[in-house]
C-alpha positions in Angstrom: 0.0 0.0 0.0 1.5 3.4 -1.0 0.4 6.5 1.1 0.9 9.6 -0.3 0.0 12.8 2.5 -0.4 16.6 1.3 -1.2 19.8 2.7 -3.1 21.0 -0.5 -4.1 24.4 1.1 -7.3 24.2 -0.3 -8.6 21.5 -3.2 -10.2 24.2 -5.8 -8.4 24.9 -9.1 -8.0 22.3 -11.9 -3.8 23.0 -11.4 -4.1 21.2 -8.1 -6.5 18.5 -9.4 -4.0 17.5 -12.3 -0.8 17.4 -10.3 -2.3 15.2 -7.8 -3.7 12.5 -10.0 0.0 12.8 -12.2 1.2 11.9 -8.5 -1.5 9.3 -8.2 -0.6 7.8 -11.3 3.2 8.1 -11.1 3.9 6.0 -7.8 0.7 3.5 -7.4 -1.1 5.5 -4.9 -3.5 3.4 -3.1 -4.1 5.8 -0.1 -4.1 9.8 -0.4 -4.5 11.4 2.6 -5.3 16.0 2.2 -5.2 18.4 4.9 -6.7 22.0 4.4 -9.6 21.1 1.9 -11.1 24.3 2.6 -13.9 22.2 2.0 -17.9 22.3 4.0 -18.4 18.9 1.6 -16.9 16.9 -1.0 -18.7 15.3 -4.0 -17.7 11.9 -5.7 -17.1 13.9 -8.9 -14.8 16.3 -7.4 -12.8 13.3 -6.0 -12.4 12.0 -9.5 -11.0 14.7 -10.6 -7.6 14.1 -8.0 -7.8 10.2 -8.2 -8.6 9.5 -12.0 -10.4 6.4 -11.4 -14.1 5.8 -10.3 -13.4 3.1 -7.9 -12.6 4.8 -4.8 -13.7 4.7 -1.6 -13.7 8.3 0.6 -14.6 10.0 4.2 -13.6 14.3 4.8 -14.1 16.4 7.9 -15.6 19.4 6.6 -13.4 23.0 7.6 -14.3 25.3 9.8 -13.1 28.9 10.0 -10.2 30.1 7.6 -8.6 26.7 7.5 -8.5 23.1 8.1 -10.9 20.0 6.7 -9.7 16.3 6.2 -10.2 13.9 3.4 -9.2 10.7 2.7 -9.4 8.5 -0.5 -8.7 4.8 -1.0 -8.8 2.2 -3.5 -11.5 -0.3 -3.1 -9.7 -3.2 -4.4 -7.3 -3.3 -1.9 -8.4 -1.3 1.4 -12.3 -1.5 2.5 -13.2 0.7 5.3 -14.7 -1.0 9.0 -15.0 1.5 11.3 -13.1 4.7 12.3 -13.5 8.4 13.9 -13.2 11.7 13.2 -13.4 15.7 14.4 -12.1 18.8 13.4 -7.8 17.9 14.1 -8.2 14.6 12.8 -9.8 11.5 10.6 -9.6 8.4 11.5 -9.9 5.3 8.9 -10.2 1.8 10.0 -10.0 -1.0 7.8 -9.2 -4.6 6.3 -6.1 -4.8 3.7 -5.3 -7.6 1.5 -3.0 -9.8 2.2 -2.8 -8.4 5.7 -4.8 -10.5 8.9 -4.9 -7.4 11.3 -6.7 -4.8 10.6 -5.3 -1.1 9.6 -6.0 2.1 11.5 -4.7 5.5 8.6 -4.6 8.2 10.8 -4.9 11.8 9.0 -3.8 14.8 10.9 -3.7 18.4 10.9 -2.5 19.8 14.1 -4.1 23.4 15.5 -1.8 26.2 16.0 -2.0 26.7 19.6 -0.1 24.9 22.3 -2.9 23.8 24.4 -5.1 22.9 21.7 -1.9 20.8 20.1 -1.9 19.3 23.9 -5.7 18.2 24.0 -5.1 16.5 20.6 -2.4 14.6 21.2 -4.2 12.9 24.5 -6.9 12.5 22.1 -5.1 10.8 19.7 -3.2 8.8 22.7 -7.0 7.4 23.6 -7.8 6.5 20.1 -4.0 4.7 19.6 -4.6 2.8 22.2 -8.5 1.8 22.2 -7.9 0.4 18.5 -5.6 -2.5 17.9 -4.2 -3.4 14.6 -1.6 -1.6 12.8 -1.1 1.6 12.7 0.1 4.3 10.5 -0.3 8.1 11.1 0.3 11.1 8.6 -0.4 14.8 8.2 0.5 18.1 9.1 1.7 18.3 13.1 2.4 22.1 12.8 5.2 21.6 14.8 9.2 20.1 15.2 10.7 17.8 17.0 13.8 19.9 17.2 15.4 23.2 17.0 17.2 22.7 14.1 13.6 21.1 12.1 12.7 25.0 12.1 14.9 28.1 9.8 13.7 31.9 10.4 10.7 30.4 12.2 10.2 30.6 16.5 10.4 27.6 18.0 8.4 26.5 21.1 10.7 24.2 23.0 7.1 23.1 25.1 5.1 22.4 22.3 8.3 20.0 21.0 8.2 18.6 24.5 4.2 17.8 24.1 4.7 16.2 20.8 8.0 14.5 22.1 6.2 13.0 25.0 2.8 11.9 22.6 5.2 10.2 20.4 7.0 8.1 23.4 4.0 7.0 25.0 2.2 5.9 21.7 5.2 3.7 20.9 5.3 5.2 17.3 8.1 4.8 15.1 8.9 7.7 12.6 10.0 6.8 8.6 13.2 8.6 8.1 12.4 11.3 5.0 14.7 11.4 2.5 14.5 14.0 -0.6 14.3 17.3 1.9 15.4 18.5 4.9 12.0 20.5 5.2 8.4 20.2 4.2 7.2 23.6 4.7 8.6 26.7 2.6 6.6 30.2 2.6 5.9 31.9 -0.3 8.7 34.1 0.0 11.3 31.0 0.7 12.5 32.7 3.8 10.3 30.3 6.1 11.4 26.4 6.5 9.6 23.6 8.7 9.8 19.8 8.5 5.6 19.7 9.6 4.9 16.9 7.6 5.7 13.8 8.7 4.9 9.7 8.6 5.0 7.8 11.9 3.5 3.9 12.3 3.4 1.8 15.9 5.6 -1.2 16.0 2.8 -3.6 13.8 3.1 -1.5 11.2 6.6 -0.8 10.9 7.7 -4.6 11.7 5.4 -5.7 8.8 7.1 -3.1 6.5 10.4 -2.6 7.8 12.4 -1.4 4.4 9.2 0.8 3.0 10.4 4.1 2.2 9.4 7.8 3.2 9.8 10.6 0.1 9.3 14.1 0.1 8.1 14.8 -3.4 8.4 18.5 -5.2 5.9 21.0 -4.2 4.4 22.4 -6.9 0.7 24.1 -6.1 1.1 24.2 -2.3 3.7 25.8 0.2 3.7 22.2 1.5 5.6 19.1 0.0 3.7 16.2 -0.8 5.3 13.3 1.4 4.9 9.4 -0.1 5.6 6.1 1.7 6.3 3.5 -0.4 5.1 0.0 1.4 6.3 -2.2 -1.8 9.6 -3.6 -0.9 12.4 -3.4 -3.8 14.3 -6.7 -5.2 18.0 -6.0 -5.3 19.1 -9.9 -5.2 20.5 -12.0 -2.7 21.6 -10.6 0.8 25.1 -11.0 1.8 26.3 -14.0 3.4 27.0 -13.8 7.6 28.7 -15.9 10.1 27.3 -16.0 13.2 28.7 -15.9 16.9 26.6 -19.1 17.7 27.9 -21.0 14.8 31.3 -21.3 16.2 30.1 -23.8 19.4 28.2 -26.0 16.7 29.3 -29.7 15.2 31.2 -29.8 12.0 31.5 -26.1 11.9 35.6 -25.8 12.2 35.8 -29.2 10.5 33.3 -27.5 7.2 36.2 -24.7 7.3 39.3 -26.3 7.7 38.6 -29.2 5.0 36.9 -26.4 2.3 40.1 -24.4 2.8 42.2 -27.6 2.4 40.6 -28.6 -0.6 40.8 -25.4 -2.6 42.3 -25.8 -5.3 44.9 -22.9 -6.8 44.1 -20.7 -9.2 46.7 -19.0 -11.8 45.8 -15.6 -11.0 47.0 -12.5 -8.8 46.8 -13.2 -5.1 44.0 -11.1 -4.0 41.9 -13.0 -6.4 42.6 -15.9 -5.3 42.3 -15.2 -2.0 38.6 -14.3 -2.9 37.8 -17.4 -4.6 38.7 -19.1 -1.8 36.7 -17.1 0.9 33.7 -17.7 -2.2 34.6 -21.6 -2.1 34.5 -21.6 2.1 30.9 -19.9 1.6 29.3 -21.9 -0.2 30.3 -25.5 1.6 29.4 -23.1 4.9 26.0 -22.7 3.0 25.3 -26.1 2.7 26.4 -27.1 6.4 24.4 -24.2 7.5 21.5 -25.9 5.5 22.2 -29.4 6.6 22.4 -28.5 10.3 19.6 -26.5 10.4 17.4 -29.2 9.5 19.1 -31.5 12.2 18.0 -29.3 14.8 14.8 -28.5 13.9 14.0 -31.9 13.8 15.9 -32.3 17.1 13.6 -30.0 18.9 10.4 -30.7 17.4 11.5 -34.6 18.8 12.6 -33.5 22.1 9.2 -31.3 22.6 6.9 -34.4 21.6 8.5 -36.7 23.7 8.8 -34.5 26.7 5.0 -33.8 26.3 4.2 -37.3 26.2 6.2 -37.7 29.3 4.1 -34.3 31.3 1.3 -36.5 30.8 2.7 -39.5 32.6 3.2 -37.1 35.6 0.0 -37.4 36.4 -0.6 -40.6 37.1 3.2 -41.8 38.5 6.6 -40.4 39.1 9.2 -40.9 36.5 11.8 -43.9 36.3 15.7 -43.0 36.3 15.3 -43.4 32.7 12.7 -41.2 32.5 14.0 -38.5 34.5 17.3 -38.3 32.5 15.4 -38.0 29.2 13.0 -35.4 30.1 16.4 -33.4 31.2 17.9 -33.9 28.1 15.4 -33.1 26.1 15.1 -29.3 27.7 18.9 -28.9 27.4 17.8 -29.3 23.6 15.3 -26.9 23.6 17.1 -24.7 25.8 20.5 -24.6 23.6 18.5 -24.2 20.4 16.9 -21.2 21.9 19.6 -19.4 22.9 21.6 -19.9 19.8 18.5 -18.6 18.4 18.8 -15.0 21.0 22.3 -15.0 20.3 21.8 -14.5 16.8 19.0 -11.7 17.3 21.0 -10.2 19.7 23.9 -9.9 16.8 21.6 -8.6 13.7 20.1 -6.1 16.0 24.0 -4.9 17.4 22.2 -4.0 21.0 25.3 -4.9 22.7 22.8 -3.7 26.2 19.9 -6.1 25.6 18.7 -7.7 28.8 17.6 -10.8 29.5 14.1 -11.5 27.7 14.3 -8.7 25.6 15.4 -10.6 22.8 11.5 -11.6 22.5 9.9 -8.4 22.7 8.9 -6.2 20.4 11.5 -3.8 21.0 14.5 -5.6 19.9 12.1 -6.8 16.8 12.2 -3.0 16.4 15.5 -2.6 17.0 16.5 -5.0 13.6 13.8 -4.2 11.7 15.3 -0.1 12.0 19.1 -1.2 11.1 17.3 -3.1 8.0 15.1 0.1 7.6 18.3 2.3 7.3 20.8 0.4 5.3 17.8 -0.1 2.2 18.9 1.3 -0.5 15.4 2.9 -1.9 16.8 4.6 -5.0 19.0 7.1 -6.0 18.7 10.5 -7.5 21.0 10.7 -10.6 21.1 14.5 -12.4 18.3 15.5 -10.3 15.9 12.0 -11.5 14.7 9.6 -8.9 15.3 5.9 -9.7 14.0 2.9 -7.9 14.6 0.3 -10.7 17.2 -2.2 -9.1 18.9 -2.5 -12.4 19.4 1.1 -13.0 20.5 1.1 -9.2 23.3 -1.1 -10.0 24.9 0.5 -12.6 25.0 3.4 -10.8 26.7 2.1 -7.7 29.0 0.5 -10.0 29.8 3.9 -12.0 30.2 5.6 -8.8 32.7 3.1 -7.3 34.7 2.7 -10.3 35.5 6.0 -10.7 36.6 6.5 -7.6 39.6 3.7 -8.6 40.6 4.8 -11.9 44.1 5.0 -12.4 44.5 8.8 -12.8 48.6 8.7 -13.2 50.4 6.0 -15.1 53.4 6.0 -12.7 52.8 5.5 -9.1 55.0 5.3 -6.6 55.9 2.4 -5.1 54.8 1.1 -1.4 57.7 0.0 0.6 56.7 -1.0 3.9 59.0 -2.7 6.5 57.6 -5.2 9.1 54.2 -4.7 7.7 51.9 -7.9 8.8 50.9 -10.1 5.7 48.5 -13.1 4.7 51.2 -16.0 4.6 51.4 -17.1 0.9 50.1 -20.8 1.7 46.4 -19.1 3.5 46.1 -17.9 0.0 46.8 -20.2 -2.0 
């Protein structure tokens, strides 16, 4: 599901109606989420005009005053509406997705300006948050920072940042890093900057869609940027290959190493290439161990759990034999070995070297590798001011990048002469 949130400043004018459906169009929008309609009520037709398809399903908050009103507009095919809530600050959607079980809470906000008003909507917000379960995922105009430095040639109010600090922390939301802009908000006269706009989801929503990607889009008939997260996850090919800490206290795993290096065989070529085709050659007999082991213990454990259930169920008509006694024992050592090698390895793709005990099956430290996975995705790139996403396209430019940084600018180059300098012994590469 895409989600693409906009101030629009008011949805009149065919400029505004035509950018927003190019936007629609462009990146698969299946959620569009506007603040400041300027709106008392919306029409189907007038809908139609920013999504470009008939299909749709819709709900607004009609403005009151000089500003605000809400709207929301969805593609039937993939998100049908269940329930949900609304008021002047805020419109809440509730609904089934497809291909997710839980159900989805879209959360459309426009902030006021004052600081107690801010205040009462946050704990309003808090109450709804936590009354609906599901996953969530919250965007809009906040109308204000986290953060000094969010704000240029604008006041900031360190207790409003405060308020909205503390509504974030006790909601448990996670915020999608932005990437395009440094600020969503510009005045007319460019002198003004804010980052208002912003996408936050609880930990459901981010764990289910860990590597989605945030975007700040150009702003073309608004002082606000439109702001798109991108759910659909992006193919670039196999992960890279990682030993783990646990692996080193298993069977066969120093045996797997010592007889793949052994049985290398050399390669006419330079030394560093060789010594690469043999790491390769280690790999792939650790893959297949990995593989092979893996499957031993799972079957290990799914044994050792039947037959220590079948046992429970003698407890309660007689005590156990010596025999008995010493299976049942062995059999949670089993368990209990298999699940710490399995914390050990969470511990070491989420890197918190702090974790305490239990934490390793909490949502938090879920979180915590989900957000390293969330940060090293690489979503695209912008090449000569174009955005690409295309994996391919991605490639090639990595691989430009990097190879220019090694060409040989001068033909003669002096030589390295370095005394006492530790080396690879020429036998570990060969």
């Amino acid at each position: 599901m895409n989600i693409l949130s906009l101030n629009i400043r008011g949805i009149g004018g065919s400029s505004k109606s035509g950018w927003v459906k190019d936007m629609v169009s462009e990146h698969g929008i299946s959620f569009l989420s506007f603040q400041e309609s300027k709106s008392v009520g919306v029409s189907g037709s007038e809908i139609t005009k920013f999504w470009g398809k008939s299909n749709f399903g819709m709900d607004f908050v009609k403005f009151v005053g000089l500003s605000g009103g809400l709207i929301c507009v969805w593609d039937n095919k993939i998100f049908h509406q269940i329930g949900g809530s609304k008021n002047r600050h805020f419109l809440h959607i509730k609904g089934t997705l497809v291909g997710c079980d839980s159900p989805v809470n879209v959360l459309n906000v426009y902030a006021p300006q004052g600081i107690p008003a801010k205040k009462n909507l946050w704990e309003e917000l808090k109450v709804i948050i936590d009354s609906n379960d599901g996953l969530w995922v919250i965007s809009g105009d906040f109308n204000t920072v986290w953060f000094r430095e969010e704000r240029r040639n604008c006041a900031f109010k360190q207790v409003c940042a405060n308020n909205f600090n503390d509504f974030i922390f006790n909601t448990g939301l996670i915020e999608y890093n932005i990437r395009g802009r440094a600020f969503t908000f510009c005045s007319d006269n460019g002198n003004k900057l804010s980052k208002l706009d912003r996408f936050f989801a609880n930990s459901d929503f981010f764990n289910s869609w860990p590597a989605a990607c945030c975007r700040v889009l150009p702003r073309l008939w608004s002082d606000h940027n439109p702001i798109l997260l991108v759910c659909q996850t992006t193919n670039f090919g196999l992960c890279p290959f990682r030993v783990f800490n646990s692996w080193f206290g298993k069977q066969g795993f120093e045996e797997v190493v010592s007889k793949a290096a052994s049985e290398f065989l050399t390669l006419e070529a330079l030394p560093d290439v060789r010594f690469i085709k043999k790491l390769q050659f280690i790999r792939d007999q650790l893959k297949v161990w990995k593989k092979d082991i893996a499957r031993k213990e799972r079957e290990e454990v799914e044994t050792a759990m039947e037959e220590n259930e079948v046992l429970e169920t003698l407890l309660d008509s007689r005590d156990f034999s010596e025999e008995e006694e010493w299976v049942f024992s062995e059999n949670k050592r089993i368990i209990r070995e298999a699940e710490e090698a399995k914390v050990m390895d969470l511990r070491q793709r989420s890197r918190v070297k702090w974790a305490k005990e239990g934490d390793e099956n909490s949502k938090f430290l879920h979180a915590m590798i989900n957000s390293r996975k969330a940060s090293n995705t690489i979503h695209g790139l912008e090449v000569n001011g174009v955005w690409i996403s295309k994996p391919s396209l991605v490639k090639k430019e990595v691989f430009r990048f990097f190879r220019d940084k090694f060409v040989e600018v001068s033909v003669m180059c002096p030589r390295l002469v370095c005394y006492q300098l530790r080396q690879i012994s020429s036998s570990v590469v060969a």
